[in-house]
PDB file with one MODEL, atoms N, CA, C and O in Angstrom:
MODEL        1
ATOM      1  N   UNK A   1       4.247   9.330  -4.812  1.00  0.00           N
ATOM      2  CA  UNK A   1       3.234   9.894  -5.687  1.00  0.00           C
ATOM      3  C   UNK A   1       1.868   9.252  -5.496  1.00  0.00           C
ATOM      4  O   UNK A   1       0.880   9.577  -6.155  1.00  0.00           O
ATOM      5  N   UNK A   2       1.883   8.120  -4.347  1.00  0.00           N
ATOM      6  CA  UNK A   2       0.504   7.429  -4.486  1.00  0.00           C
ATOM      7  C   UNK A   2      -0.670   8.367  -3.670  1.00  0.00           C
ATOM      8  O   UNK A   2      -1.859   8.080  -3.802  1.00  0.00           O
ATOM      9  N   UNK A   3      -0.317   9.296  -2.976  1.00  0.00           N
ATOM     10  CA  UNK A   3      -1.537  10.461  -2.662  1.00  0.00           C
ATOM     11  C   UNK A   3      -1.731  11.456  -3.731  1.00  0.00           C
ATOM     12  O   UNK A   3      -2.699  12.192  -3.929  1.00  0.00           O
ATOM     13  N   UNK A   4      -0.759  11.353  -4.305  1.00  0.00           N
ATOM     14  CA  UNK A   4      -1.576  12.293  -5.654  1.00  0.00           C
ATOM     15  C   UNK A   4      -2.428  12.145  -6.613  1.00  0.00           C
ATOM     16  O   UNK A   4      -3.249  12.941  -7.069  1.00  0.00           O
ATOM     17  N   UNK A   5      -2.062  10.537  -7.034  1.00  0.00           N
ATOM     18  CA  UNK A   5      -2.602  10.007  -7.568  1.00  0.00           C
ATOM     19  C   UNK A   5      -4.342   9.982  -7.301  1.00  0.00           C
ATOM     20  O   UNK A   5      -5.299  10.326  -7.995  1.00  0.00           O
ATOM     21  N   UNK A   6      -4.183   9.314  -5.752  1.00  0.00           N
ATOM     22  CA  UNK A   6      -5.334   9.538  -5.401  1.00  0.00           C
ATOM     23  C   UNK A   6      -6.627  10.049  -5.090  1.00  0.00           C
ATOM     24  O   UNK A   6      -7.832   9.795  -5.096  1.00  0.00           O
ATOM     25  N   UNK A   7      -5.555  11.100  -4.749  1.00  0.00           N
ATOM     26  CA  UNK A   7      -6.514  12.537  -4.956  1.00  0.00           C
ATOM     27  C   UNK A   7      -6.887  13.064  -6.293  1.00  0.00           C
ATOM     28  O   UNK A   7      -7.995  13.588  -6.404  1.00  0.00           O
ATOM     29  N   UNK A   8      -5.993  12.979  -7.458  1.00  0.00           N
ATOM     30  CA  UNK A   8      -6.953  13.237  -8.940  1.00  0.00           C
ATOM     31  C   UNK A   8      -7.414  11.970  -9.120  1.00  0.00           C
ATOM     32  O   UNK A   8      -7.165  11.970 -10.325  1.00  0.00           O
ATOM     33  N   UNK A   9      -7.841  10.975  -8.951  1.00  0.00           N
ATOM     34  CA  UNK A   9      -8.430  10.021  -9.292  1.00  0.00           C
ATOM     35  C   UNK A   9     -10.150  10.012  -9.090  1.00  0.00           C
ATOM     36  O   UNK A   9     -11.137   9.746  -9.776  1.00  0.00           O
ATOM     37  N   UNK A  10      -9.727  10.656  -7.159  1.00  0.00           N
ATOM     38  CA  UNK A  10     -11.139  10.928  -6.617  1.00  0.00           C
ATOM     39  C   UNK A  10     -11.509  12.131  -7.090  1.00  0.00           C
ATOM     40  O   UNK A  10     -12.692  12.410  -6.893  1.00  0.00           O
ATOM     41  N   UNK A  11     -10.774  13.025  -7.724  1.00  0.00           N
ATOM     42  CA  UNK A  11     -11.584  14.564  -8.524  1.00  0.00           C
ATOM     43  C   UNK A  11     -11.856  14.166  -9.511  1.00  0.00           C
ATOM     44  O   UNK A  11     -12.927  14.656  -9.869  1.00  0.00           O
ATOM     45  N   UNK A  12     -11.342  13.313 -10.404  1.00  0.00           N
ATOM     46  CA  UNK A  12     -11.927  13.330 -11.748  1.00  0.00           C
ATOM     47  C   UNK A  12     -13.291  11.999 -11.875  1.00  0.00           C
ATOM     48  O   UNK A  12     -14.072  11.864 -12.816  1.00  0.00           O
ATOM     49  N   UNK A  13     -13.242  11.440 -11.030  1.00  0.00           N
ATOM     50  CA  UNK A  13     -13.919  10.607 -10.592  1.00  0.00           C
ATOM     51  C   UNK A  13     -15.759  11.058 -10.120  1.00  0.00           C
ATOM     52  O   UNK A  13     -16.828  10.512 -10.393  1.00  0.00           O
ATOM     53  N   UNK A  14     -15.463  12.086  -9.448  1.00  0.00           N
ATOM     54  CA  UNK A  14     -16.094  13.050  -8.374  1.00  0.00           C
ATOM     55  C   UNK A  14     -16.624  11.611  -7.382  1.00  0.00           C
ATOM     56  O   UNK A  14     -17.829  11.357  -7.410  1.00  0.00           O
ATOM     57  N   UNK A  15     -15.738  10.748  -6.568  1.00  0.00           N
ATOM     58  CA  UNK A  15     -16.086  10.186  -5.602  1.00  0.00           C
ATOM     59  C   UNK A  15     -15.097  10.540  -4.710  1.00  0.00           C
ATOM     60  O   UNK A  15     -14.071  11.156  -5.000  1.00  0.00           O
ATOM     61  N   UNK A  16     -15.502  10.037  -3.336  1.00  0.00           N
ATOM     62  CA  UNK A  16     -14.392  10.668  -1.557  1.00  0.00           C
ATOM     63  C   UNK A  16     -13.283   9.865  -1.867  1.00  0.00           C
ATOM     64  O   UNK A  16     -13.313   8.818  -2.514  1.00  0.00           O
ATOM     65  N   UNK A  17     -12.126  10.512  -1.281  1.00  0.00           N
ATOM     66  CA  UNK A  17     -10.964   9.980  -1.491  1.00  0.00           C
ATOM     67  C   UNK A  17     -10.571   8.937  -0.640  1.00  0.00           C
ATOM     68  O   UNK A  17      -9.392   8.594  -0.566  1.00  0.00           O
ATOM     69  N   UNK A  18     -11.520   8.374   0.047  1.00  0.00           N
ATOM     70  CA  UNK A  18     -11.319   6.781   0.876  1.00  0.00           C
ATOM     71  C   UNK A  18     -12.024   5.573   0.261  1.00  0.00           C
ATOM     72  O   UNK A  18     -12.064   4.454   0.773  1.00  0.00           O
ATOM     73  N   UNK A  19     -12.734   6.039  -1.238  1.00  0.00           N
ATOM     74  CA  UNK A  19     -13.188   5.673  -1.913  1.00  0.00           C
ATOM     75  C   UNK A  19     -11.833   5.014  -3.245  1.00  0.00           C
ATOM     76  O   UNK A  19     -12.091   4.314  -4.224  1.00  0.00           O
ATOM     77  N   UNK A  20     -10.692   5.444  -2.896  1.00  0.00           N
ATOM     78  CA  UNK A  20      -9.967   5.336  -3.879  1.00  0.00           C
ATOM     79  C   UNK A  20      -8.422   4.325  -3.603  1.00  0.00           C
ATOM     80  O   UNK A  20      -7.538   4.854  -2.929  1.00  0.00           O
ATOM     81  N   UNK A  21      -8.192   2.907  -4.153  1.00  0.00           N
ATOM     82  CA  UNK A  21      -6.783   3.255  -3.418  1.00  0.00           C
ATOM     83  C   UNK A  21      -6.519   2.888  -4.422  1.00  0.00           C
ATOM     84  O   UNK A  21      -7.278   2.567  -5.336  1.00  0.00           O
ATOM     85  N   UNK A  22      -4.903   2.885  -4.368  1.00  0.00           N
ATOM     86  CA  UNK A  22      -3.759   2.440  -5.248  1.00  0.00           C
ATOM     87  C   UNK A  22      -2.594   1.653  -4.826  1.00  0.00           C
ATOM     88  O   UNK A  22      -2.260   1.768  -3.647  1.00  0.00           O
ATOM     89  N   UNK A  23      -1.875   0.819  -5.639  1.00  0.00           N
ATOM     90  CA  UNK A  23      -0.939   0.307  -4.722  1.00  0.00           C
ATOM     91  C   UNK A  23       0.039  -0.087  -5.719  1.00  0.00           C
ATOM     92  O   UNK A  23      -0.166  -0.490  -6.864  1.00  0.00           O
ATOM     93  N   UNK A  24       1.360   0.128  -4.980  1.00  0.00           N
ATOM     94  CA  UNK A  24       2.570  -0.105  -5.771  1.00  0.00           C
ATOM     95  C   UNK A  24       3.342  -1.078  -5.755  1.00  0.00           C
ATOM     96  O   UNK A  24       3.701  -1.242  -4.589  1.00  0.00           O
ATOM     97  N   UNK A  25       3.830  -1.876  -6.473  1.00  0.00           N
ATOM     98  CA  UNK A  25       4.805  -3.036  -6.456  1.00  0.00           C
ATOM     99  C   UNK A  25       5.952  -2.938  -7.454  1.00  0.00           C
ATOM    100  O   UNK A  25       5.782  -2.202  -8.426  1.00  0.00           O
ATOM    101  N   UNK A  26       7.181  -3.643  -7.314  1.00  0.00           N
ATOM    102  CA  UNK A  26       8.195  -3.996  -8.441  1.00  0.00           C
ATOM    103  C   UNK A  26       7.806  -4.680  -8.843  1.00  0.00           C
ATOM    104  O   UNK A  26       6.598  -4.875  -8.971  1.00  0.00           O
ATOM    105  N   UNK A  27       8.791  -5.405  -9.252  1.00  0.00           N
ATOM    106  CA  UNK A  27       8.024  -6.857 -10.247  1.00  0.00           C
ATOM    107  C   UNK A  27       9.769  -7.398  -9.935  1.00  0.00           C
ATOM    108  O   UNK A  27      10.283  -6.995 -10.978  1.00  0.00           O
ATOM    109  N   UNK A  28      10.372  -7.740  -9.513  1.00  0.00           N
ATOM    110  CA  UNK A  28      11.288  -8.397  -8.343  1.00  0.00           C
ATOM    111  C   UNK A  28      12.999  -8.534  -9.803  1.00  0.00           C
ATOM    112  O   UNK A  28      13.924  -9.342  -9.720  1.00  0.00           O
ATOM    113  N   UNK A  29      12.847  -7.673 -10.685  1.00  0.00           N
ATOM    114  CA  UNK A  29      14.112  -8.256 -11.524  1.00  0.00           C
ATOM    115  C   UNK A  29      13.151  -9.365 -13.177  1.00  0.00           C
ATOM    116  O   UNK A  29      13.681 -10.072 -14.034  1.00  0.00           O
ATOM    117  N   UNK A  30      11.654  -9.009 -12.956  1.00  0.00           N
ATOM    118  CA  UNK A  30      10.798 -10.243 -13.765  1.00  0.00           C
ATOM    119  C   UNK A  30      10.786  -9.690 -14.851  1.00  0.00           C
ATOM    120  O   UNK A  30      10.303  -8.558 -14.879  1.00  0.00           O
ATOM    121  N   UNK A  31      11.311 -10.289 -16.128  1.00  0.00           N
ATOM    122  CA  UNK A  31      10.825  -9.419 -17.623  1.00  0.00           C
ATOM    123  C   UNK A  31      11.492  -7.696 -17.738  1.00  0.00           C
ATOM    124  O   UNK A  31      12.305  -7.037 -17.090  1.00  0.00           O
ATOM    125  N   UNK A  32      10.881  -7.533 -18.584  1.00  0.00           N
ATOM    126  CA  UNK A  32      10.977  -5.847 -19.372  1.00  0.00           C
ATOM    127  C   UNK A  32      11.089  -5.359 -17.989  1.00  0.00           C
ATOM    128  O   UNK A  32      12.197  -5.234 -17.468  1.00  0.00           O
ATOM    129  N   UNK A  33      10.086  -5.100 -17.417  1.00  0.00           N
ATOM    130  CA  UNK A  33       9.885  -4.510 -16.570  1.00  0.00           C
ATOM    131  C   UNK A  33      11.024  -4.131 -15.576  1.00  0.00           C
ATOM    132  O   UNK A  33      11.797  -3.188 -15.405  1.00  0.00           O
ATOM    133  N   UNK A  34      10.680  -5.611 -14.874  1.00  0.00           N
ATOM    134  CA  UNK A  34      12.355  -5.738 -13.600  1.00  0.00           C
ATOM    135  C   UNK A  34      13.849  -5.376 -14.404  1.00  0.00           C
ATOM    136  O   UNK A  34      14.905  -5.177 -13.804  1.00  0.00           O
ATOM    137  N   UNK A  35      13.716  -5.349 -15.561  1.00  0.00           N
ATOM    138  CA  UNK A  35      15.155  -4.983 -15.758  1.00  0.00           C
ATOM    139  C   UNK A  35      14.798  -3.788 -16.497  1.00  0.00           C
ATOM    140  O   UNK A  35      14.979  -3.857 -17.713  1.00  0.00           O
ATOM    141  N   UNK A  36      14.403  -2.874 -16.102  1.00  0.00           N
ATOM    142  CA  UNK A  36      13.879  -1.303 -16.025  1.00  0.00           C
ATOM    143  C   UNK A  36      14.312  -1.263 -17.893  1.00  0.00           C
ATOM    144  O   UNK A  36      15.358  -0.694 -18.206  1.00  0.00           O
ATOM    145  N   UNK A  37      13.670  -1.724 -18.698  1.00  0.00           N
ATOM    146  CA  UNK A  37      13.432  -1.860 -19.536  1.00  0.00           C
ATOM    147  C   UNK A  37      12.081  -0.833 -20.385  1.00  0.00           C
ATOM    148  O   UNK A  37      12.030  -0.202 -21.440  1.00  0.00           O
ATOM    149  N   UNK A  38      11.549  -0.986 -19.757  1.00  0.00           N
ATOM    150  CA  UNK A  38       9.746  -0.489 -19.738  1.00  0.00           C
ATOM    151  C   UNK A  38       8.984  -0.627 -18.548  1.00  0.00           C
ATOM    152  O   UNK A  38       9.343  -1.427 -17.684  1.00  0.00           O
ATOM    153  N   UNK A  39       7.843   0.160 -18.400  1.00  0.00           N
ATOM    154  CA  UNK A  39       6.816   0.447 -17.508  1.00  0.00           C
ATOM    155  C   UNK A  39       5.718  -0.292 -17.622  1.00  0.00           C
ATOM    156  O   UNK A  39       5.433  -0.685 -18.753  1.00  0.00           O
ATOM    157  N   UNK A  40       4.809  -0.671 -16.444  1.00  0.00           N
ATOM    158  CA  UNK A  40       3.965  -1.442 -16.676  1.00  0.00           C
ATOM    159  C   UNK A  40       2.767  -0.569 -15.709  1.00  0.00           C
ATOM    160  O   UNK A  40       3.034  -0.147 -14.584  1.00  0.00           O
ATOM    161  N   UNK A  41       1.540  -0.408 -16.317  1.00  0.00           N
ATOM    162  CA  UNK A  41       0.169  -0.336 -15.226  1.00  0.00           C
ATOM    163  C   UNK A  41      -0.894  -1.298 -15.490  1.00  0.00           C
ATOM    164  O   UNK A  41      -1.304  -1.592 -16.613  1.00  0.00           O
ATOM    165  N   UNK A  42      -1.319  -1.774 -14.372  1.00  0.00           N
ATOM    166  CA  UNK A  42      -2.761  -2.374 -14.189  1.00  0.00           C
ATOM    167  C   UNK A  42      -3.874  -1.619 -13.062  1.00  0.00           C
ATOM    168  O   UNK A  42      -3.693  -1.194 -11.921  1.00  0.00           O
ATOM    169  N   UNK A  43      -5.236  -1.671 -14.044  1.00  0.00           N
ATOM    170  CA  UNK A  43      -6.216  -0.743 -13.100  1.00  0.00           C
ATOM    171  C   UNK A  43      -7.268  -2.138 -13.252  1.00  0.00           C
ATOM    172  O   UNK A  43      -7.306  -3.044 -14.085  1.00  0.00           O
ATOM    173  N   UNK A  44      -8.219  -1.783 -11.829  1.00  0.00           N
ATOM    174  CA  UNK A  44      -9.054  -2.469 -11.564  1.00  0.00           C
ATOM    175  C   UNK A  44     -10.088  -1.581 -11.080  1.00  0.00           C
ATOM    176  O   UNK A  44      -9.839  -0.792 -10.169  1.00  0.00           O
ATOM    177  N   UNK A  45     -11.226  -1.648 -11.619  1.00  0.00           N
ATOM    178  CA  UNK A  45     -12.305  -1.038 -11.349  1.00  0.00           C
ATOM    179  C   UNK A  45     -13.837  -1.988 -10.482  1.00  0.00           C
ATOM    180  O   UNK A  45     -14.488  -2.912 -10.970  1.00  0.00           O
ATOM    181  N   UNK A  46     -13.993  -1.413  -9.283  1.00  0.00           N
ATOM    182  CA  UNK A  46     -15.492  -2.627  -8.749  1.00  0.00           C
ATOM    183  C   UNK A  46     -16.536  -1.428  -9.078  1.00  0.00           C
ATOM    184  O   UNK A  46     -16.357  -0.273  -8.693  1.00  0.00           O
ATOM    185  N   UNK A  47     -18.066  -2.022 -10.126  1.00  0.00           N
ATOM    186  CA  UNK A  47     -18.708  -1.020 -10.195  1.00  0.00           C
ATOM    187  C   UNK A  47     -20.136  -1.646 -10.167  1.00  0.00           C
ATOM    188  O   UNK A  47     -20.714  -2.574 -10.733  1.00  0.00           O
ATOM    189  N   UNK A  48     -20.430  -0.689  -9.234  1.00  0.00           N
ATOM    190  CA  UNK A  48     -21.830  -1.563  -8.374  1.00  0.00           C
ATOM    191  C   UNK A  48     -23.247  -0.341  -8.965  1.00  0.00           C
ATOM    192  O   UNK A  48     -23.191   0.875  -8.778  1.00  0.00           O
ATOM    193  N   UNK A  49     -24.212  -0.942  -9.552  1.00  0.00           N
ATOM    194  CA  UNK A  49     -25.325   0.038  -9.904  1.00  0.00           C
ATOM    195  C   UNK A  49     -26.454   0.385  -8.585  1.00  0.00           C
ATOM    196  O   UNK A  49     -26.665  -0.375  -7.640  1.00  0.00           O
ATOM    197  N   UNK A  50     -26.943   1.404  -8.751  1.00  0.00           N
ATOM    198  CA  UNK A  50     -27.548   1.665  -7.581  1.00  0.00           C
ATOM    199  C   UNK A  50     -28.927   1.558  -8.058  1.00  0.00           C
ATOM    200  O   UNK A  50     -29.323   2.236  -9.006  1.00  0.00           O
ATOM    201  N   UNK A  51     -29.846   0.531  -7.285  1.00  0.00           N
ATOM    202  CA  UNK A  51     -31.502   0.597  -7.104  1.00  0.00           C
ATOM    203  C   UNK A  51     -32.024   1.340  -6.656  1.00  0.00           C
ATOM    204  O   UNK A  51     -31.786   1.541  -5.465  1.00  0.00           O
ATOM    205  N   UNK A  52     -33.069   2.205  -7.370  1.00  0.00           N
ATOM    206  CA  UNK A  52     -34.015   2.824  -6.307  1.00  0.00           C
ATOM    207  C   UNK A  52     -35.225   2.507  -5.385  1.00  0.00           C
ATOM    208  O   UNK A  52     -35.682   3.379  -4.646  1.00  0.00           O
TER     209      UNK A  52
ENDMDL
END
């Protein structure tokens, strides 16, 4: 699902889609999580202002 993602990310975004990534990990058996307990997301955003 990580090209789909990507691709509505960069539409709702309205930036190019090499502009966008994502990346997936387990979490190895760690907490809630690893013992498929619950779901976890983290987003990171870099946001640079533009000078004229």
């Amino acid at each position: 699902f990580i090209d789909q993602m990507r691709q509505q990310l960069s539409q709702t975004l309205g930036i190019a889609l090499n502009q966008v990534g994502v990346k997936a990990s387990t979490s190895a058996r760690l907490g809630f999580v690893g013992r498929g307990e619950g779901i976890a997301a983290c987003a990171v955003a870099l946001i640079e202002g533009i000078s004229d």
